[in-house]
C-alpha positions as CSV (number, residue, x, y, z in Angstrom):
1,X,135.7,-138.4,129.4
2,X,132.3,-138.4,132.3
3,X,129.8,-136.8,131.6
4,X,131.1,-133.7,133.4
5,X,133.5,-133.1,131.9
6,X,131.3,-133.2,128.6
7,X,129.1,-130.1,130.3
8,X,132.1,-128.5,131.3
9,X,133.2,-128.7,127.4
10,X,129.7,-127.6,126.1
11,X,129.7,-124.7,128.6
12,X,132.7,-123.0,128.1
13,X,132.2,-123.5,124.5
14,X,129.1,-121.7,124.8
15,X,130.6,-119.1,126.8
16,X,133.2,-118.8,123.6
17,X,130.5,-118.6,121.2
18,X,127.9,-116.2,123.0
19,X,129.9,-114.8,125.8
20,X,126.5,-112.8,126.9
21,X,124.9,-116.2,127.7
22,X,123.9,-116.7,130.9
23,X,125.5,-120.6,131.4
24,X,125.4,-120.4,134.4
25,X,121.8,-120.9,134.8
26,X,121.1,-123.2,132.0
27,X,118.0,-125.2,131.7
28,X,119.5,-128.6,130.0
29,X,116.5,-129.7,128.4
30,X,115.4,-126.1,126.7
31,X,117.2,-125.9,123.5
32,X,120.5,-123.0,123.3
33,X,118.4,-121.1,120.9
34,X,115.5,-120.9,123.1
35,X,117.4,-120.0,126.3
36,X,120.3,-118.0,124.4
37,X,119.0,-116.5,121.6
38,X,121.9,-117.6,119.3
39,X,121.3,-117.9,115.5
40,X,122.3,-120.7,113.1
41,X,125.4,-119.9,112.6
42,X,126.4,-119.5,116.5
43,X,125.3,-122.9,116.8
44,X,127.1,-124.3,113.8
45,X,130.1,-122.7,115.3
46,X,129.5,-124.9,118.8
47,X,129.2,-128.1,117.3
48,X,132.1,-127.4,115.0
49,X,134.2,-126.3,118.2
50,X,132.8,-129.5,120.0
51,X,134.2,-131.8,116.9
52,X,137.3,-130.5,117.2
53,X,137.9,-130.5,121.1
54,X,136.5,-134.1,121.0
55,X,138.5,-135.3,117.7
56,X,135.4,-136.8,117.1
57,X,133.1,-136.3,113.6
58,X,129.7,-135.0,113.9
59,X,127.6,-135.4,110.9
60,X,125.0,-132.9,110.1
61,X,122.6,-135.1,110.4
62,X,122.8,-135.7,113.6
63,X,123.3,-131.3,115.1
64,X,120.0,-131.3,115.9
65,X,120.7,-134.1,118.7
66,X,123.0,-130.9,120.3
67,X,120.4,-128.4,120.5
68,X,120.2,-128.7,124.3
69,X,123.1,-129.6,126.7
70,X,121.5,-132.7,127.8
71,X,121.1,-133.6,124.0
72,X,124.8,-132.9,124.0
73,X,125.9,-135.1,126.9
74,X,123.5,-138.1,125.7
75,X,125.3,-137.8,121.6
76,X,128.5,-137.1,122.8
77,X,129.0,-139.9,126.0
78,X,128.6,-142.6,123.7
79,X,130.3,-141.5,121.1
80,X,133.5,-141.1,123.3
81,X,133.1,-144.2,124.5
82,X,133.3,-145.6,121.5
83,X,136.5,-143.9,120.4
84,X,138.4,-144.6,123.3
C-alpha cells in the first residue's frame, strides 16, 4: 500500500466519521481535532476503523501519532511495510 493510497484510506474514513468535514481541504500537519472539530470519541472511532481496514494493530499508545494525516501516513507506511 503507497502512501496514497494510505490518505485515500484516512480520508474517506474521515468523511465516514464526520461526514461535515471539509477533507477536501485538509491541512496535513494541523491535527483532525483542530481542523474538524471532532471529539474523542470520533477520533477513537477513526483509528479503530483504520485497524480494521489495514488488519493491522494499533496500540493506544501510539493514537496520538494519528492525530494529523501526515502523522497517519508516517505510522501507518511503516507499519504496512512490515506486514507485508
Amino acid at each position: 500500500m503507497t502512501e496514497g493510497d494510505i490518505k485515500a484510506l484516512v480520508l474517506k474514513v474521515l468523511d465516514e466519521i464526520a461526514p461535515e468535514a471539509d477533507t477536501a481541504n485538509i491541512e496535513p500537519d494541523v491535527t483532525f481535532h483542530d481542523q474538524f472539530d471532532i471529539d474523542s470519541m470520533d477520533f477513537v472511532n477513526l483509528v479503530t476503523a483504520l485497524d480494521k481496514a489495514l488488519r493491522i494493530d494499533i496500540p493506544e499508545e501510539d493514537f496520538y501519532q494519528l492525530a494529523t494525516l501526515n502523522g497517519c501516513i508516517a505510522y501507518l507506511t511503516p507499519r504496512l511495510r512490515a506486514s507485508a
